[in-house]
BALOBA-1460 file (C-alpha; in Angstrom, 3 decimals):
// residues 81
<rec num="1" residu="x" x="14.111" y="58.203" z="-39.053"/>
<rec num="2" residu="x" x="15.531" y="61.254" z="-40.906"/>
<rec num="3" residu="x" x="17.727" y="60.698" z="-44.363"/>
<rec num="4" residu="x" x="20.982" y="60.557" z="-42.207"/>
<rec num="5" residu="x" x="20.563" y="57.736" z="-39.569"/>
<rec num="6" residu="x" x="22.584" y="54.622" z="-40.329"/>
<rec num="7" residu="x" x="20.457" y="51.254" z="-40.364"/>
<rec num="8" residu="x" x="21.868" y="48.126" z="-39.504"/>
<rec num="9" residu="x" x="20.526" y="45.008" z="-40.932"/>
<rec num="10" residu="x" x="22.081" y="42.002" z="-39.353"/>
<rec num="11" residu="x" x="21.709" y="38.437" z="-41.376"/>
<rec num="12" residu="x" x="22.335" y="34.869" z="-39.665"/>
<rec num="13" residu="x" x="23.467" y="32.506" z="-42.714"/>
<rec num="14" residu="x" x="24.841" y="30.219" z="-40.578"/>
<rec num="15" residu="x" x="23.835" y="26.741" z="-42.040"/>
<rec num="16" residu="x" x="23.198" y="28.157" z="-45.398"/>
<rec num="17" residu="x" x="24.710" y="26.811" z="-48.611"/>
<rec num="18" residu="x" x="26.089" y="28.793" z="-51.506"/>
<rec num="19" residu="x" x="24.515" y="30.829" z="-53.311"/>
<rec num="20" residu="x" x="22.071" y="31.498" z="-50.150"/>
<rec num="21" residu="x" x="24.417" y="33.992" z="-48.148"/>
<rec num="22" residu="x" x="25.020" y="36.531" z="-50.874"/>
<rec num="23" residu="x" x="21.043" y="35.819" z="-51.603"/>
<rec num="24" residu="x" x="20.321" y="37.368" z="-48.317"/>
<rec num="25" residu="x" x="22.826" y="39.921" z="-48.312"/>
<rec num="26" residu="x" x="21.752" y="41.174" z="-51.807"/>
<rec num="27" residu="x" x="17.912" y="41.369" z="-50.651"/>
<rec num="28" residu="x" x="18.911" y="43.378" z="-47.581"/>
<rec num="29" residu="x" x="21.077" y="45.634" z="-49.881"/>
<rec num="30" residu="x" x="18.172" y="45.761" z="-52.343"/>
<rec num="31" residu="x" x="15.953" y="47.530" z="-49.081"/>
<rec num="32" residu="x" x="18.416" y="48.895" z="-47.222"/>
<rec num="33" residu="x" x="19.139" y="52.849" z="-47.577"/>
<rec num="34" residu="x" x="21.946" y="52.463" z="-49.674"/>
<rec num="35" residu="x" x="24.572" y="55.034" z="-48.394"/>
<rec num="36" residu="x" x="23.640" y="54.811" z="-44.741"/>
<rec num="37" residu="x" x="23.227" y="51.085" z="-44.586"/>
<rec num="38" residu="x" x="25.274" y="48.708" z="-42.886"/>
<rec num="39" residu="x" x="24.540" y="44.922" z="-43.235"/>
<rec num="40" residu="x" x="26.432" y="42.251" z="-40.297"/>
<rec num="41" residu="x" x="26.561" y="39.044" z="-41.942"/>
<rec num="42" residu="x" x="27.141" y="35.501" z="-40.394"/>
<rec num="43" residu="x" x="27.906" y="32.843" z="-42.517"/>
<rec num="44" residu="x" x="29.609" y="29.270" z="-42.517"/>
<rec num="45" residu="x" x="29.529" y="28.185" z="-45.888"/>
<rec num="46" residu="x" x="33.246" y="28.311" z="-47.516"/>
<rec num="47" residu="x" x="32.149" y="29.976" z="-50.812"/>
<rec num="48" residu="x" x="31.591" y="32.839" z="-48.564"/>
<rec num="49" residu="x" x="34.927" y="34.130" z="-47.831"/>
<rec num="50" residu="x" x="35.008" y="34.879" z="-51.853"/>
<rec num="51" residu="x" x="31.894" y="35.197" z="-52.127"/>
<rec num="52" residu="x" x="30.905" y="38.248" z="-50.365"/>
<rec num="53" residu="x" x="34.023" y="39.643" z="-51.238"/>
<rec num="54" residu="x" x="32.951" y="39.569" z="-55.106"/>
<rec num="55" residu="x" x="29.784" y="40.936" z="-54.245"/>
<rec num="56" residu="x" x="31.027" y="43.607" z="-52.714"/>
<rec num="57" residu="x" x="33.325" y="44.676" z="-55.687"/>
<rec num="58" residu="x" x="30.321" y="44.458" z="-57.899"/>
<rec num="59" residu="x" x="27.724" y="46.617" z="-56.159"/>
<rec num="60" residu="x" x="30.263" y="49.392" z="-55.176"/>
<rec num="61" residu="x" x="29.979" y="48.154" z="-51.315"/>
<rec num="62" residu="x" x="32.205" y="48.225" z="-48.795"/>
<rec num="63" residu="x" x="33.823" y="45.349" z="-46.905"/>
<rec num="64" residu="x" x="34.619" y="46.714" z="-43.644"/>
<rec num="65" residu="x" x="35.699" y="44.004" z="-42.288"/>
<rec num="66" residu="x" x="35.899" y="39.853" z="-42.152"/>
<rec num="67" residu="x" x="36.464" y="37.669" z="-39.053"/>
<rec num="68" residu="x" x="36.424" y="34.431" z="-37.676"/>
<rec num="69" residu="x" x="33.522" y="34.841" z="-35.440"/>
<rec num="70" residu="x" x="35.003" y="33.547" z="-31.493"/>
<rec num="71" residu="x" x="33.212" y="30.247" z="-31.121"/>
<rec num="72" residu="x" x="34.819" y="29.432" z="-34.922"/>
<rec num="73" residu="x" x="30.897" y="28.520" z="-35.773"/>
<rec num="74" residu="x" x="31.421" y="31.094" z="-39.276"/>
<rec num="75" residu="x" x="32.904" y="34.412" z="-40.294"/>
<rec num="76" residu="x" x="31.312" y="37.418" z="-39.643"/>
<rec num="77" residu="x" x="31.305" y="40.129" z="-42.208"/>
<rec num="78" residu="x" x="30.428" y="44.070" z="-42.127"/>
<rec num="79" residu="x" x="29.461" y="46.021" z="-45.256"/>
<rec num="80" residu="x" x="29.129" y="49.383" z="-45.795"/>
<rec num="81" residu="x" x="26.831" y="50.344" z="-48.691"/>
């Protein structure tokens, strides 16, 4: 893998309670290439939606995007960081 290549790290918090989303998103920010990473996220908790959010305002990220995933089991987030 050479400096430039994106990774994508993809986390399924589905079922997970608060604080355990942003847990998992902050470990794979922690070993992700920060600058070329890109983390999906899957949660259903309701803290999440201002959760990640936060998190992402703190650590300088990215939130890409936020959406109801189709089957309504979560949201699904994308971060850039």
């Amino acid at each position: 893998m050479t400096d430039d290549q994106e990774v994508t790290v993809e986390l399924d918090e589905r079922g997970s309670l608060c604080p355990r989303p942003v847990i998992a998103l902050g470990l794979a920010y922690a070993d992700g290439p920060v600058g070329n990473l890109r983390i999906v996220l899957l949660a259903d908790d309701p803290a999440a939606q201002f959760d990640v959010p936060a998190w992402c305002r703190m650590k300088s990220a990215t939130l890409v995007s936020h959406s109801e995933l189709p089957d309504g089991s979560g949201i699904r987030f994308e971060i850039r960081a």
